[in-house]
C-alpha positions as CSV (number, residue, x, y, z in Angstrom):
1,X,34.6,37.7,4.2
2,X,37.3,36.3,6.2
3,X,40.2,34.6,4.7
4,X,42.8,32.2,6.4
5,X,46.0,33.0,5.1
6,X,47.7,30.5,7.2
7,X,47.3,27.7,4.5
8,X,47.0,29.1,1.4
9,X,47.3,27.3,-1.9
10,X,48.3,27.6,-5.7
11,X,46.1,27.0,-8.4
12,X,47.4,26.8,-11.4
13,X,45.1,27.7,-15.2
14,X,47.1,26.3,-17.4
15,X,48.3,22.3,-16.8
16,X,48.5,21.0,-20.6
17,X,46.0,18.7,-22.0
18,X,49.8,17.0,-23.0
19,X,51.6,17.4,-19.3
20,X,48.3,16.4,-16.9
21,X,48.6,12.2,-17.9
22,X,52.2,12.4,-16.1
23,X,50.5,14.4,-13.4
24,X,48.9,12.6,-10.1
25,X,47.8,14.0,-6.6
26,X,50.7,14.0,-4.7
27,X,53.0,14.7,-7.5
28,X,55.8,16.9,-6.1
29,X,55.6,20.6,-7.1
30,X,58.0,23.6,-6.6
31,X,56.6,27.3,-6.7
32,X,58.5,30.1,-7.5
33,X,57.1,33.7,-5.6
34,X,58.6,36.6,-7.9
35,X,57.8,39.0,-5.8
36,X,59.3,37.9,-3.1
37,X,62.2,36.4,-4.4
38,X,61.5,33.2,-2.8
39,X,60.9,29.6,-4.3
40,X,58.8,26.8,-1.7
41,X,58.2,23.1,-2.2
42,X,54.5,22.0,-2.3
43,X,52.5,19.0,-3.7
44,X,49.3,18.6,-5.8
45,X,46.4,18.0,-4.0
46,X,44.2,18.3,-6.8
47,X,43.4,18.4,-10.8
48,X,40.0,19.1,-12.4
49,X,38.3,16.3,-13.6
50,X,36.9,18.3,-16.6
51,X,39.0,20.7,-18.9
52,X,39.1,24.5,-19.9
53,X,40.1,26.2,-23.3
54,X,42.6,29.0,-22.8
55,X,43.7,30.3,-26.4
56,X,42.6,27.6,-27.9
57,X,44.7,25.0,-25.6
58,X,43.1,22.4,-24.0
59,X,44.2,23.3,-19.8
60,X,43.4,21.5,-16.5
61,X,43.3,23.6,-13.2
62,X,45.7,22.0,-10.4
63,X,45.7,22.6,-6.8
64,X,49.1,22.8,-5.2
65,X,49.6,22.8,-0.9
66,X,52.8,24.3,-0.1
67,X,54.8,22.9,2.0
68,X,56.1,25.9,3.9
69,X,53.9,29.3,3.6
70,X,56.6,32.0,2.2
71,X,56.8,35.1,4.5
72,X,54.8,37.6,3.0
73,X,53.1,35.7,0.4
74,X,49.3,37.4,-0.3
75,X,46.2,35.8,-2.1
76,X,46.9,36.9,-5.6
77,X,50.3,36.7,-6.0
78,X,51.5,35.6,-9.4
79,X,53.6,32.4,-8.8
80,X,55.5,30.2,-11.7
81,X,54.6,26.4,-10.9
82,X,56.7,23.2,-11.9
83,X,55.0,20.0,-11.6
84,X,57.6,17.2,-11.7
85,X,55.2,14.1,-13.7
């Protein structure tokens, strides 16, 4: 399997059932990379049209494009997301 790691995306597991009516496609996002010490602009590009349960919380998965692809970012990278509504 080949993977193009010149466009990678977020996806976040745990938009609130409370936080996703603020939330559109397009709505600005910023993602901080931990690991590298480095925090990149992106946008939403996507939210699941049906929800999951995590814990007992209603969640939505979110797709986020960055912006700018931080240097040494890897697929599987834990990232923190803000989602401005």
């Amino acid at each position: 399997m080949l993977t193009d790691l010149s466009q990678l995306q977020v996806e976040t597991t745990d938009l609130s059932e409370r936080d996703v009516p603020g939330i559109v496609v397009g709505s600005a996002a910023t993602v901080s990379v931990d690991a590298l010490g480095q925090t990149v602009t992106g946008h939403v590009i996507a939210i699941a049209p049906l929800a999951d349960t995590l814990g007992g919380d209603v969640i939505y998965k979110a797709t986020i494009a960055l912006d700018t692809q931080p240097v040494g970012f890897r697929p599987g990278m834990s990232v923190g997301v803000r989602i401005e509504p």
